[in-house]
C-alpha positions as CSV (number, residue, x, y, z in Angstrom):
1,X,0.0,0.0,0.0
2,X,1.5,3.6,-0.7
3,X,0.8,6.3,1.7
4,X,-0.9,8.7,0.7
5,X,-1.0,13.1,1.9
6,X,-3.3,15.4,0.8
7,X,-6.9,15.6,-0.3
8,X,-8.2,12.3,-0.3
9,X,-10.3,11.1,-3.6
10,X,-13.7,11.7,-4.7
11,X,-15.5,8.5,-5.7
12,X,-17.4,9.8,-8.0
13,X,-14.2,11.3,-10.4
14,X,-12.2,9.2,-12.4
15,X,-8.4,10.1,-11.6
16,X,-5.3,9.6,-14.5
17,X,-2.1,7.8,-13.0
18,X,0.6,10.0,-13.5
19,X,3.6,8.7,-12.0
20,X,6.4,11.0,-11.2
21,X,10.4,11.3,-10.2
22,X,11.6,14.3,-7.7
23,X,14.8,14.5,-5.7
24,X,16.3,16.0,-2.6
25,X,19.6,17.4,-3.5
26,X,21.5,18.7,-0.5
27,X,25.5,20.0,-0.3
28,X,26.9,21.3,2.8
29,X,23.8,22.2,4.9
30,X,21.8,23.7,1.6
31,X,19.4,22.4,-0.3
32,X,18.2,22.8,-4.0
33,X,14.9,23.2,-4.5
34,X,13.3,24.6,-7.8
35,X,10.5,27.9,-7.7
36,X,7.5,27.8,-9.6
37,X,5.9,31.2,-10.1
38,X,3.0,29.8,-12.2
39,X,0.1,29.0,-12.5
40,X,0.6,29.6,-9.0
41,X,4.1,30.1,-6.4
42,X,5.6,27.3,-4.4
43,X,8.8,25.8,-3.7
44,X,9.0,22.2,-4.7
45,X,11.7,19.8,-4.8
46,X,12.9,19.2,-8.5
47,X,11.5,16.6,-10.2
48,X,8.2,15.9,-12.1
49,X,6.3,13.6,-14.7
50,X,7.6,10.3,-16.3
51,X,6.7,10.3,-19.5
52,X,5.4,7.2,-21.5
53,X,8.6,5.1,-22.3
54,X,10.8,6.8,-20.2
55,X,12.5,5.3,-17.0
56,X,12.2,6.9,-13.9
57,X,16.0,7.6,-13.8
58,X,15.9,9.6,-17.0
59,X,12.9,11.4,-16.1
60,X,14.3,12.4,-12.9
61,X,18.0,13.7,-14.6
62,X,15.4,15.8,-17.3
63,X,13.2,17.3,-15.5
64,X,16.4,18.5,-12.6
65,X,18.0,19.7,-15.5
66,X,14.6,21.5,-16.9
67,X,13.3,23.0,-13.2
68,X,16.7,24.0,-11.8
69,X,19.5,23.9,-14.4
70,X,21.3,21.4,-12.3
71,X,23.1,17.9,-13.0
72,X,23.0,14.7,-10.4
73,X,24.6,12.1,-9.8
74,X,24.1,8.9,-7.8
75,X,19.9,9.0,-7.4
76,X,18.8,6.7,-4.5
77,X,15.5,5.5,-4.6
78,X,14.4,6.6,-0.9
79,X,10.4,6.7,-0.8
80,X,6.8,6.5,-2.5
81,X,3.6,8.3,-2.1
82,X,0.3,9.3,-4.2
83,X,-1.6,12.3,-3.8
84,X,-5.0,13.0,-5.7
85,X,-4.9,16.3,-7.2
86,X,-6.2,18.7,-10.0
87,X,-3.9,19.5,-12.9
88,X,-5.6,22.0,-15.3
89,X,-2.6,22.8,-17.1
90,X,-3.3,18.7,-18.3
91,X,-7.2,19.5,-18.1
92,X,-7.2,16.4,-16.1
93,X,-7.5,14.9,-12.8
94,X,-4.8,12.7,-11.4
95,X,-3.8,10.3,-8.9
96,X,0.3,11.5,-9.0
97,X,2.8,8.5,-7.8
98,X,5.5,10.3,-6.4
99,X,9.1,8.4,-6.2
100,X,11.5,10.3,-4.1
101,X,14.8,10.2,-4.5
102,X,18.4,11.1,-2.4
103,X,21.1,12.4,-5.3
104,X,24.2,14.7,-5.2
105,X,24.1,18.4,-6.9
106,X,26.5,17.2,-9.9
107,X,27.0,20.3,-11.8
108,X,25.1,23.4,-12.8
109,X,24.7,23.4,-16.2
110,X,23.1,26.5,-16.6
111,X,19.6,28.1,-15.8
112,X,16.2,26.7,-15.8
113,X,15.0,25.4,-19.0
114,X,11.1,25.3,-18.2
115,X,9.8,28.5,-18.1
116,X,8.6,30.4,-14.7
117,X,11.1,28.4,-13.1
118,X,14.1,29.0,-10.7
119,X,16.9,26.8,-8.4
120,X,17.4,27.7,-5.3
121,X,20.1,26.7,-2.8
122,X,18.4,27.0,1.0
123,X,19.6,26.1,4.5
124,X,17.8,22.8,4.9
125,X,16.3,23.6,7.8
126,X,13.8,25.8,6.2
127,X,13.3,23.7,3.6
128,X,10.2,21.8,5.7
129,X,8.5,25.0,6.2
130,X,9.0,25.9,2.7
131,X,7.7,23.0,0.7
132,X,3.5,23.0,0.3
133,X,3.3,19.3,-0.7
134,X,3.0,17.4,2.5
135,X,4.4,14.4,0.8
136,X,7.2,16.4,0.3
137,X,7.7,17.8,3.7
138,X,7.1,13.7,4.9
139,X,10.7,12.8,3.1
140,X,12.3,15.9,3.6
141,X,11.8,15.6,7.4
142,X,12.3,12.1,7.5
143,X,16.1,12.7,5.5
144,X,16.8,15.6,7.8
145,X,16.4,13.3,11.0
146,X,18.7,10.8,9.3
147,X,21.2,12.9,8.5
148,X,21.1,14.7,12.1
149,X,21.2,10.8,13.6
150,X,24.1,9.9,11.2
């Protein structure tokens, strides 16, 4: 069974599985984190759709590269969870199935390649407070408690 955060599902909708790749990327007591200005602001950690035929792996090094202009190397798989949400930029409803991931900042490339998008290196003890996604404040908590134990 995967966890689940957020709203939980209306029977009577019929929600589109959209499974998804996003990473925590710390170096020395920072991490990245990519802003979205639109359709509406947040702080997210980088990461975001797999599309059809594409691994999770590869969708995880595109779409860091897209949101925050940033290589990786060495993605762990660390966690799973699904949240049921409204994406009207996809005029559809979906059931996302996030995989989280631990990698190391490899090298910036250059900006961010996906518009109203920006990286972000923050003291990871904000990050928690920062991030909107519960699912993504779950991992993020759960790696910062590790790496304080560790």
């Amino acid at each position: 069974m995967i966890r689940r955060f957020g709203a939980v599902p209306e029977r009577s909708i019929r929600y589109t599985r959209r499974p998804g790749a996003y990473v925590i990327l710390p170096y020395r007591g920072m991490i990245l984190l990519t802003y979205q200005a639109a359709p509406f602001w947040e702080f997210q950690l980088p990461g975001g759709g797999i599309d059809l035929g594409e691994s999770p792996i590869r969708a995880l090094h595109r779409e860091v590269l897209e949101e925050t202009g940033w290589s990786l190397s060495r993605p762990r798989r660390i966690g799973v969870f699904r949240k049921f949400v409204d994406m009207p930029e996809y005029s559809l409803k979906a059931e996302k199935v996030c995989t989280i991931y631990l990698a190391q900042p490899a090298c910036r490339i250059g900006p961010p390649r996906e518009a109203d998008h920006s990286a972000h290196w923050v003291p990871q003890n904000l990050v928690p407070s920062l991030l909107k996604n519960s699912g993504d404040q779950h991992f993020m908590t759960k790696y910062l408690s590790r790496a304080r134990a560790g």
